[in-house]
C-alpha positions as CSV (number, residue, x, y, z in Angstrom):
1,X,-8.1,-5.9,-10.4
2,X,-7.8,-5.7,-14.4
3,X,-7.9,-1.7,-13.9
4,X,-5.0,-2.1,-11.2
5,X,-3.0,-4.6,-13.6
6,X,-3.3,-2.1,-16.2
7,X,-2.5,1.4,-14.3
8,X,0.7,-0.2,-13.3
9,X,1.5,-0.9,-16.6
10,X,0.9,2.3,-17.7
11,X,2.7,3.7,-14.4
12,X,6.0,0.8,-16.1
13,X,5.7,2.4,-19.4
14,X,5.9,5.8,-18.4
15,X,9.0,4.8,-16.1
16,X,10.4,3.2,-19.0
17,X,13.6,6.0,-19.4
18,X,14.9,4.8,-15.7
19,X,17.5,3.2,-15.1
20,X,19.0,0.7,-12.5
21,X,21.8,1.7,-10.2
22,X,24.0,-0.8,-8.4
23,X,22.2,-0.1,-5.4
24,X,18.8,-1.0,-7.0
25,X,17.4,2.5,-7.3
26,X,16.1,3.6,-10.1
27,X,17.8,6.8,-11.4
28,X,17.3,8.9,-14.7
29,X,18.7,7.8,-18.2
30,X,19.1,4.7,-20.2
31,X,19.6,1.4,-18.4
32,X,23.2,0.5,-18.3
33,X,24.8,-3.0,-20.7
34,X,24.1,-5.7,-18.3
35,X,21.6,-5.1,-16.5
36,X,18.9,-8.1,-16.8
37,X,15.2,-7.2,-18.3
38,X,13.7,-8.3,-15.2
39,X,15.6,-6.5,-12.8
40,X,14.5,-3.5,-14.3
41,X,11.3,-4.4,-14.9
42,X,11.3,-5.2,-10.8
43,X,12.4,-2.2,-9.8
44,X,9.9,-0.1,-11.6
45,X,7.6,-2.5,-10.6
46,X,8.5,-1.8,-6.8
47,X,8.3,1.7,-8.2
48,X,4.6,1.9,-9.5
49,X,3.1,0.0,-6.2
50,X,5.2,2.1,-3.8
51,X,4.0,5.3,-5.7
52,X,-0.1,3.5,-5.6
53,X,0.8,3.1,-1.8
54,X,1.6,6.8,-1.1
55,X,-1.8,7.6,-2.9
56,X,-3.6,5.5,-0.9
57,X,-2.4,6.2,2.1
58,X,-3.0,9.8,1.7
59,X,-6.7,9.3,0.4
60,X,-7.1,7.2,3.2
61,X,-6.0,9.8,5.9
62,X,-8.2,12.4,4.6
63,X,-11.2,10.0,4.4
64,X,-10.5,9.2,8.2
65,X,-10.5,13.1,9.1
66,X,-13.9,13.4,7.6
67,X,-15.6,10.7,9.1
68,X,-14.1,11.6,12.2
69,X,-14.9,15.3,12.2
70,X,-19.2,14.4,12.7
71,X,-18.1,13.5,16.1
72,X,-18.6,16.8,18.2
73,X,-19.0,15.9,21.9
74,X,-17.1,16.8,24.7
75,X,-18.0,16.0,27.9
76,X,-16.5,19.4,29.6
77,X,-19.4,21.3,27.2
78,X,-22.2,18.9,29.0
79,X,-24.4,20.4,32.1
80,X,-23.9,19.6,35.7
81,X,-24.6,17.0,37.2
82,X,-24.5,15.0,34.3
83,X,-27.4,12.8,34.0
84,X,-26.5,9.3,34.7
85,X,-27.6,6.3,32.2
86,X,-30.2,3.7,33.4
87,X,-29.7,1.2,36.4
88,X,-29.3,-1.6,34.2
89,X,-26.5,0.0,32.3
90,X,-23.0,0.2,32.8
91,X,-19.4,1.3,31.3
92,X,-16.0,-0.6,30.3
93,X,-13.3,2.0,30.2
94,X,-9.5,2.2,30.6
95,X,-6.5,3.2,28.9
96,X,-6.3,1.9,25.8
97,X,-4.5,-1.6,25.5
98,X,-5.5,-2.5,28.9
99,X,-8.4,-4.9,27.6
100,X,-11.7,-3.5,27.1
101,X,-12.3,-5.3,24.2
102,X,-11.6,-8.3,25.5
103,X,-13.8,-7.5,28.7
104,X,-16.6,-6.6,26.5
105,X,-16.8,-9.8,24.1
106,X,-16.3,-11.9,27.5
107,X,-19.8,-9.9,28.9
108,X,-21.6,-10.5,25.6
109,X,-24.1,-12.9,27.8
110,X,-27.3,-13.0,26.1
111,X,-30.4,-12.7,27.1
112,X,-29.1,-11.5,30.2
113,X,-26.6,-9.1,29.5
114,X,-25.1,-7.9,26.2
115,X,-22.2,-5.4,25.8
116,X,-21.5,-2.8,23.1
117,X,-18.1,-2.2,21.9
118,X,-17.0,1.6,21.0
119,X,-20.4,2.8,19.4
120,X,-19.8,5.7,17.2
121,X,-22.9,7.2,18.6
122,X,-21.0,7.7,21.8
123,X,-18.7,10.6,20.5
124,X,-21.8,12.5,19.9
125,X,-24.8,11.4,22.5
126,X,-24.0,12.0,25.9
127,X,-24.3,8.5,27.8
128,X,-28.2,8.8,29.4
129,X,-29.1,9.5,25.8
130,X,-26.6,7.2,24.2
131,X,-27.6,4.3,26.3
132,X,-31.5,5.1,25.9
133,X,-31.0,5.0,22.3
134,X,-28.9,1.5,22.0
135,X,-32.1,0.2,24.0
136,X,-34.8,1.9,22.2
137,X,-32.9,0.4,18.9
138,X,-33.0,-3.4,20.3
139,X,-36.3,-2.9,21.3
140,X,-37.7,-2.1,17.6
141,X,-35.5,-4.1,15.6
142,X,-34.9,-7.1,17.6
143,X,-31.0,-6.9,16.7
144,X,-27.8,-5.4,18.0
145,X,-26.3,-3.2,15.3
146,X,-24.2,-0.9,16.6
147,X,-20.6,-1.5,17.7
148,X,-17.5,-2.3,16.3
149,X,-17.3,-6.5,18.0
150,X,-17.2,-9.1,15.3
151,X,-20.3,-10.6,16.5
152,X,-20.8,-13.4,14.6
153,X,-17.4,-14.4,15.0
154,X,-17.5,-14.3,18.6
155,X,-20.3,-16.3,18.9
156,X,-19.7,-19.2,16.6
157,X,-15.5,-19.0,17.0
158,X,-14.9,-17.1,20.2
159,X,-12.4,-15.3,18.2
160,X,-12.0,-11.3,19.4
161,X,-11.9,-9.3,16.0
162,X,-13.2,-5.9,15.4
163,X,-15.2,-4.8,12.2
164,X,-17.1,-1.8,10.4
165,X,-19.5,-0.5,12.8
166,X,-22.9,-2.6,11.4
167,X,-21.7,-5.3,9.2
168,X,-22.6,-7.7,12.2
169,X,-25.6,-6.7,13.3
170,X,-26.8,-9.9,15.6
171,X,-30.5,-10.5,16.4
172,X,-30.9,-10.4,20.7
173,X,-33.6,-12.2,22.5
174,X,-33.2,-10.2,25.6
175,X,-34.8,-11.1,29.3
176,X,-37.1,-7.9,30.3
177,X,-34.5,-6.5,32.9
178,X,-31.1,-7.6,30.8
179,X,-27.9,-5.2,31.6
180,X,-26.7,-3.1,28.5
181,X,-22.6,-2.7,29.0
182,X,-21.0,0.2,26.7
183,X,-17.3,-0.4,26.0
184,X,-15.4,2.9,25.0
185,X,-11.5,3.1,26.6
186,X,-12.4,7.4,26.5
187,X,-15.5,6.5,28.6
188,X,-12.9,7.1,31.9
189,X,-13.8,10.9,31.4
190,X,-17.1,10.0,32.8
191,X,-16.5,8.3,36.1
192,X,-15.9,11.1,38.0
193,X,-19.2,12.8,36.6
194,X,-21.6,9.8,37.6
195,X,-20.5,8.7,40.9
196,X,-23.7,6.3,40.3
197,X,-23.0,4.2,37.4
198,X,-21.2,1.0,37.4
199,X,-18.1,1.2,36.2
200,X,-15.6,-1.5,35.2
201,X,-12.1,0.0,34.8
202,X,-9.5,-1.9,33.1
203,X,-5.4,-1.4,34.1
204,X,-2.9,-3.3,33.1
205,X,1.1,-3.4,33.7
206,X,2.6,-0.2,32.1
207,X,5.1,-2.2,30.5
208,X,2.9,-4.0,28.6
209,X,1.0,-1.3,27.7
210,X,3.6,0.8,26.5
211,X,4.3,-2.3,24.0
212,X,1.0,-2.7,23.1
213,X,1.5,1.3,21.7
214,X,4.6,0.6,19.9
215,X,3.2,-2.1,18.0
216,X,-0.4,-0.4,17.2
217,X,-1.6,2.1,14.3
218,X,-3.0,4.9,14.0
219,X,-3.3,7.3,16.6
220,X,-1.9,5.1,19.3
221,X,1.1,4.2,18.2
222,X,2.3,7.7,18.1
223,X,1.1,8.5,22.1
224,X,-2.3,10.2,20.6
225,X,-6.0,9.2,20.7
226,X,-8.4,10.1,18.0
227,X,-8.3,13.5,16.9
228,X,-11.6,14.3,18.3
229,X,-13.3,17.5,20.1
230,X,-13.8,14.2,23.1
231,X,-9.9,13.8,23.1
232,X,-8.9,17.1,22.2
233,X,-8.0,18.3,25.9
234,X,-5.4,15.3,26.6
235,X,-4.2,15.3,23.5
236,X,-3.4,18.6,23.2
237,X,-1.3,18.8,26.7
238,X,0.7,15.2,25.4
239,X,1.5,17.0,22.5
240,X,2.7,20.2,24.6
241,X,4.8,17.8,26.8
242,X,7.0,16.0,24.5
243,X,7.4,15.4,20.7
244,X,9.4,12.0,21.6
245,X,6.8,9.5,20.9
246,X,8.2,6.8,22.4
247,X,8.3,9.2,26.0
248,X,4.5,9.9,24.9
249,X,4.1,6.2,24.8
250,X,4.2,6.0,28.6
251,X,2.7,9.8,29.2
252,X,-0.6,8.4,27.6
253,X,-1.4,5.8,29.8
254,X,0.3,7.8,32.9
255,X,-2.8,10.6,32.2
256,X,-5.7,8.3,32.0
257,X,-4.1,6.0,35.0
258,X,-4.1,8.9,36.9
259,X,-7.4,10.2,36.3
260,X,-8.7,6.9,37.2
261,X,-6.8,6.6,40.4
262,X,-8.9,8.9,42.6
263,X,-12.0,6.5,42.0
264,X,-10.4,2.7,42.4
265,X,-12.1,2.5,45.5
266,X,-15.7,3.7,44.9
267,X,-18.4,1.1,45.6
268,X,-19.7,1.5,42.2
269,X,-16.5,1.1,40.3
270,X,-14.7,-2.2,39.8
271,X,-11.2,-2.7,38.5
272,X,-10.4,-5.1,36.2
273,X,-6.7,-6.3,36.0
274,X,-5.8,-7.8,32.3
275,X,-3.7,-10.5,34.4
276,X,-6.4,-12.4,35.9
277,X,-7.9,-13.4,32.6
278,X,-5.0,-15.6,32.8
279,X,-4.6,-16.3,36.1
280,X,-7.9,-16.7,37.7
281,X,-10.1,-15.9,34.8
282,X,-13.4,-17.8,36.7
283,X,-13.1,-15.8,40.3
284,X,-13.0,-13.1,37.9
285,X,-16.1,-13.6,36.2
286,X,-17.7,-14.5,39.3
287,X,-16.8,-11.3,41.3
288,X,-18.1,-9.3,38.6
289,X,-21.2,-11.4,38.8
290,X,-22.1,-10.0,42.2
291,X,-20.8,-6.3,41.0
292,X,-22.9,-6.3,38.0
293,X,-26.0,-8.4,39.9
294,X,-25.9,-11.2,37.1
295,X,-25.3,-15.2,36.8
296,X,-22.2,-14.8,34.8
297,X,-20.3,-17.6,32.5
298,X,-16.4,-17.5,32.1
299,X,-17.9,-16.2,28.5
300,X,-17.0,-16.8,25.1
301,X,-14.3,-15.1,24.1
302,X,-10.7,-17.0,23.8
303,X,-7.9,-16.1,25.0
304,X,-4.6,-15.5,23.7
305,X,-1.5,-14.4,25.6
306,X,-0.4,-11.5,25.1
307,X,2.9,-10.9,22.1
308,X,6.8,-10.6,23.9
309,X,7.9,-7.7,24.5
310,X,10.2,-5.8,21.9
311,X,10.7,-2.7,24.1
312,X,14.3,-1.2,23.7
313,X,16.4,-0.6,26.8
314,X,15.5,2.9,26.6
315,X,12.1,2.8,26.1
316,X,12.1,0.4,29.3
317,X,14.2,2.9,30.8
318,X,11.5,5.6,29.7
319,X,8.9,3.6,31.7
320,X,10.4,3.4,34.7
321,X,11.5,7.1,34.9
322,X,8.0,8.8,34.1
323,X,5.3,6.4,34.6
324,X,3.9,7.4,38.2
325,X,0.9,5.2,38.3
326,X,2.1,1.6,38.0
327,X,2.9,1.6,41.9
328,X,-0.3,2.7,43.4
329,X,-2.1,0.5,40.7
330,X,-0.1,-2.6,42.2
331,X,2.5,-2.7,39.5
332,X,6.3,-3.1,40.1
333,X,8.2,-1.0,37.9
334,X,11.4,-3.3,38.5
335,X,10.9,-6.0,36.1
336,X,13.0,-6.4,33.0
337,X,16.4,-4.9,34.2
């Protein structure tokens, strides 16, 4: 903090032949008769952290495209038939902002069952391998480390939060024959390649998903998933469709939603609709007790309704004209007129 102090000093000094406009912005030459000290001294102030911002933001970005470029996998380079994961394992997926996360801390049911959220390993392993090596993992160190789920948090709190893949890393006591749930939203790519493996697919009305976007970061809100060879393919053809990301918005969740479509009614695959946490959150959890074959609680995760929605009458009106999915999925696209 001392070294930040000082830098934006230095950063105040060097600024020091600036000078206030009317407006507040700080132009070139000496400050005008009767403009206060401290207004100046705000200004550049303003100045120094908005120029630290831009620094950071930048380092940031380029730190994010290195960690992201070790992940290599895509599933269209994998051999056929794909080899399908354990019996005791299954998958959360979905569009993003339909409520995986959510569905995955509410699973975390140790010793019987424990759930992994978005394991880094997974953009690299394909899932037999992925899902052997969670186990073999537990098995040797006694401890869940993987995953980006605020354990601790979630156990003592029942607070949802995510962290730095690692920093909770939870010790397991685990029954012999416990079910291992992995929880990545890209995961849908898979259920049409293991027609064996449970699936839990989450949906949720487009409306609210498309706010969900508008008011995330990174990748999401601008229509994209991570700039990875696993999400190369769909991003890549949103890109080609439109450069309106608020259109993209609604053309993200249409392409997953309608990948998922052909496999709603497969005996392995189980949808999961974000309402009913609300609604009838225990005939919830015990329906997926008979799909997953385990004595369920409503688990611990609380819940919170989700924020109002700040859509504008075109981005409503953007919904409505190019999301093809919401009816078949059981979603009325005449709300909010």
């Amino acid at each position: 903090m001392a070294h930040y102090r000082a830098g934006t000093e230095t950063l105040i000094r060097s600024l020091r032949d600036l000078r206030v406009s009317r407006e507040g912005r700080p132009v070139l030459g000496e400050p005008p008769r009767g403009v206060p000290e401290n207004v100046i001294r705000s200004t550049l102030l303003e100045r120094a952290h908005g120029a630290r911002r831009l620094v950071r933001e930048k380092l940031g970005s380029r730190r994010r495209s290195r960690f992201l470029d070790q992940f290599r996998l895509d599933p269209d380079t994998l051999p056929r038939p794909l080899t399908p994961p354990g019996e005791g394992d299954f998958i959360i997926c979905g569009c993003p902002r339909t409520g995986t996360t959510l569905l995955c801390a509410a699973l975390f049911q140790p010793p019987a069952v424990i759930t992994v959220s978005e394991p880094w390993e997974g953009m690299n392993l394909p899932p037999d391998a992925l899902f052997a090596h969670i186990r073999a993992e537990i098995g040797a160190a006694g401890r869940l480390q993987q995953g980006r789920l605020d354990l601790k948090t979630l156990v003592e709190t029942g607070k949802v939060r995510w962290c730095e893949e690692g920093k909770t890393a939870r010790p397991v006591e685990l029954i012999e024959d416990y079910l291992l749930g992995v929880k990545w939203p890209a995961f849908w790519r898979y259920v049409e390649l293991l027609p064996q493996t449970k699936f839990l697919l989450c949906v949720r009305d487009p409306f609210e998903v498309v706010n969900s976007f508008k008011n995330a970061s990174g990748r999401l809100s601008k229509g994209l998933d991570h700039e990875i060879p696993f999400n190369a393919r769909m991003n890549q053809d949103l890109r080609s469709r439109t450069a309106d990301v608020a259109l993209r918005w609604v053309l993200l969740s249409d392409y997953i939603n309608q990948r998922m479509l052909p496999y709603l009614n497969r005996s392995s695959v189980f949808t999961v609709r974000y309402e009913r946490w609300f609604t009838d959150r225990e005939a919830l959890m015990q329906e997926l007790s008979s799909f997953l074959g385990a004595k369920l609680t409503p688990g611990p995760a609380i819940l919170h309704p989700p924020k109002r929605l700040t859509l504008t009458d075109r981005e409503l009106a953007l919904v409505r004209a190019h999301c093809t999915t919401a009816e078949p999925l059981g979603y009325s696209l005449d709300q909010y007129r």
